[in-house]
C-alpha positions, 0 to 999 in steps of 0.5 A, a space after each residue: 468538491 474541489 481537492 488537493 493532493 499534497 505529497 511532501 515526499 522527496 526525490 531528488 535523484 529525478 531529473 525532471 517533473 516528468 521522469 518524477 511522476 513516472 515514479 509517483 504511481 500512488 500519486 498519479 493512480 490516486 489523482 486520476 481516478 479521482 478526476 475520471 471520478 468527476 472530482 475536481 483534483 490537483 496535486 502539489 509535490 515537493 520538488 527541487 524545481 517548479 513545474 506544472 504539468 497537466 494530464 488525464 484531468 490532473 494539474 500536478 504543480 511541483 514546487 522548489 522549497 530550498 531544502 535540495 537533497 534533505 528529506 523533511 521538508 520545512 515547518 513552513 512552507 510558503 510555496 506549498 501554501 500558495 499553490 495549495 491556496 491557489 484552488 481554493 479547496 474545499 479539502 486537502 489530502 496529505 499523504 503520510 502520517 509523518 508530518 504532523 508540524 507541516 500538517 499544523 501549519 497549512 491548518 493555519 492559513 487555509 480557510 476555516 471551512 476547509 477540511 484535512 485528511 491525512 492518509 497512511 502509508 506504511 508510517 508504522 505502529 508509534 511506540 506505546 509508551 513515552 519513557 524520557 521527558 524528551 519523549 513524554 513532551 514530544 508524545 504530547 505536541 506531535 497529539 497536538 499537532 494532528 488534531 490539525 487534521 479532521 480525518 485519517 486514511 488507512 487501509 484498514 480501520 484497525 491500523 488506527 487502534 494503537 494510533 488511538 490508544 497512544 492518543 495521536 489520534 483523537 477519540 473523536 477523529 474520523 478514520 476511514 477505512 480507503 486502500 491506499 492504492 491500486 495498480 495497473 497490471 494487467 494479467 495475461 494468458 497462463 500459458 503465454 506466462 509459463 512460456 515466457 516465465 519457465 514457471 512449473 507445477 501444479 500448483 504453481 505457488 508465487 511469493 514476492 517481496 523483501 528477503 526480511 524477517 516482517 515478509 518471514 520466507 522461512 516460514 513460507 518454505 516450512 509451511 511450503 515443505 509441509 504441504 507437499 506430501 498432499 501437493 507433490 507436484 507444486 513448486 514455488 518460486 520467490 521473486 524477492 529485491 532486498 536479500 537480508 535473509 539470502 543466505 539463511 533461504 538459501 540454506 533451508 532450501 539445501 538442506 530439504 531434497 523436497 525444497 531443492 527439487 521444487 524451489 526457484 529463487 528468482 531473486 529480482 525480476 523487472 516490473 514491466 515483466 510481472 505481469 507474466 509471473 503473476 498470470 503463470 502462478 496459481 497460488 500467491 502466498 505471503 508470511 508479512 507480519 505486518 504491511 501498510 497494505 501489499 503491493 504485491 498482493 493487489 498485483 496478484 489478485 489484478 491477475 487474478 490469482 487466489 491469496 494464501 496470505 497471513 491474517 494482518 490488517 491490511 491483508 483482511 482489508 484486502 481480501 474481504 476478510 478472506 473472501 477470495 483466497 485463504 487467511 492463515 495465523 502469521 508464524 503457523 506453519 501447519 495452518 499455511 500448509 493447509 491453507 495452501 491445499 484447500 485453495 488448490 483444491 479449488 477449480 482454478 478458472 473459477 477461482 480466477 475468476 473470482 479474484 479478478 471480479 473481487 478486485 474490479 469490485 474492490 480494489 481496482 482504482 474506480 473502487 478506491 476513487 468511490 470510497 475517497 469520494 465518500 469518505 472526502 464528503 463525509 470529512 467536508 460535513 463534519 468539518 462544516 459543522 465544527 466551523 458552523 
């Protein structure tokens, strides 16, 4: 079975093919466990130059399509075509939900046997209605352009429901349940970690993300605050980028004494250095309304520490539907509280333990590669009946 990656995401500010890859770690984690699979893999990526580079099995051919420094790429694209009809593939997987028309227009010169996939990637939930005729007409022709693909990728199944009630994604399309990635952190001794972090308590309560009303840290700090009646010697501490709500976290931890003493914003910490914070922590908790999967999340269980994450989607996809760790009810402060002590009262290698066995088993890159392969086969058979 041969496979293209097609990734029509832009980046102009890398300098070259190398450097782009380097930041593409979806693309190249996805690809190369396809190939370490025994698939037949290459990649084509938009870019502001061509290149071609090999590695790990892996051809990935970059591609100028003269729209330098715009982020949607062209309806057509005869450099993306050529490259993609150079393998001969028997499937091609393009990643984002966001391109439709571009969708639509490989459908047309790719050879009748030849399958789609398009997979998800944090594309959001489409509006349920369409109110103005501009909106009514494009409702209409974006349905009619994904028809051009034979299957859809999400993180969890469920994701594709209001895809289906809004009917851009037909009744008869296949979905498939395939993680949208994995990650290569690897985790490191606990008190190695502690050293290195300064990371206290027991237990050591982690939270990583965006400072946003969807990642919800106040809530985090209520339930936090709520459960240290029963955990009086945790503490938590928030890695966070984006710092829309700083000042509103900020003011919630002033005005509790029990947050003041046991909080730590930490605010950015590099990558190269997460590791130690994820292998230093004990729990690993998270408020997200909504996620395409959670980053952050894998990172932690690859480090093997148990989840108190809200019950989304994309985190039961993830977990198992709470196998390993604890779901709680987004905004439910009082069930985060309990959740967090229930997971503290469990014996910390032997949850460890199991965090790490559940990501080898489910999560980790071989996994990923298993579930593209079946599901890839089961897009190419039901795309050779349709074409038979």
């Amino acid at each position: 079975m041969r496979i293209v990656v097609v990734n029509l995401a832009y980046d102009a500010s890398a300098p070259d093919a190398d450097a782009l890859l380097s930041r593409y770690h979806s693309l190249t984690g996805w690809c190369e466990a396809l190939a370490a699979a025994g698939t037949d893999v290459a990649a084509v990526q938009r870019f502001h130059s061509d290149a071609e580079v090999a590695r790990r099995g892996v051809v990935y051919r970059l591609y100028d399509d003269g729209r330098f420094g715009r982020r949607r790429p062209p309806l057509w694209s005869a450099a993306c075509h050529r490259l993609v009809a150079r393998v001969n593939p028997d499937l091609v997987h393009i990643n984002g939900l966001g391109f439709p028309a571009q969708t639509w227009a490989l459908r047309r010169v790719l050879t009748e046997r030849t399958a789609i996939v398009v997979q998800d990637h944090a594309s959001g939930a489409p509006t349920r209605l369409a109110i103005s005729p501009a909106q009514v007409i494009g409702r209409f022709v974006r349905r009619r352009l994904m028809r051009s693909a034979d299957g859809f990728f999400f993180t969890a199944a469920a994701q594709a429901d209001c895809w289906r009630r809004t009917g851009l994604i037909h009744p008869r399309k296949a979905v498939y349940q395939v993680l949208e990635a994995s990650t290569s952190v690897k985790p490191i001794l606990r008190a190695v970690a502690r050293r290195e972090t300064g990371i206290e308590g027991d237990p050591a309560v982690l939270w990583v993300g965006r400072l946003n009303a969807n990642k919800d840290p106040l809530t985090v700090l209520d339930g936090f605050e709520r459960c240290l009646d029963r955990l009086s010697s945790a503490t938590l501490s928030m890695i966070f980028g984006a710092d829309d709500l700083l000042t509103e976290v900020r003011n919630r931890v002033d005005r509790s004494p029990a947050l003041t003493a046991r909080v730590r914003l930490l605010g950015r910490i590099a990558q190269d250095r997460m590791a130690a914070y994820y292998s230093a922590a004990d729990v690993f908790v998270a408020g997200s309304h909504h996620e395409g999967s959670g980053y952050a999340l894998l990172e932690a269980c690859a480090c093997g520490v148990p989840p108190v994450v809200t019950d989304i989607p994309a985190f039961r996809a993830i977990t198992g539907n709470g196998a390993i760790g604890a779901l709680w009810p987004s905004d439910d402060v009082r069930a985060l509280a309990d959740a967090l002590v229930r997971v503290s009262a469990t014996g910390r290698l032997e949850a460890r333990e199991r965090v790490l066995e559940h990501f080898d088993r489910e999560l980790s890159w071989p996994a990923i590669a298993r579930a593209a392969r079946d599901a890839y086969s089961d897009a190419c058979a039901r795309r050779r009946r349709e074409s038979a």
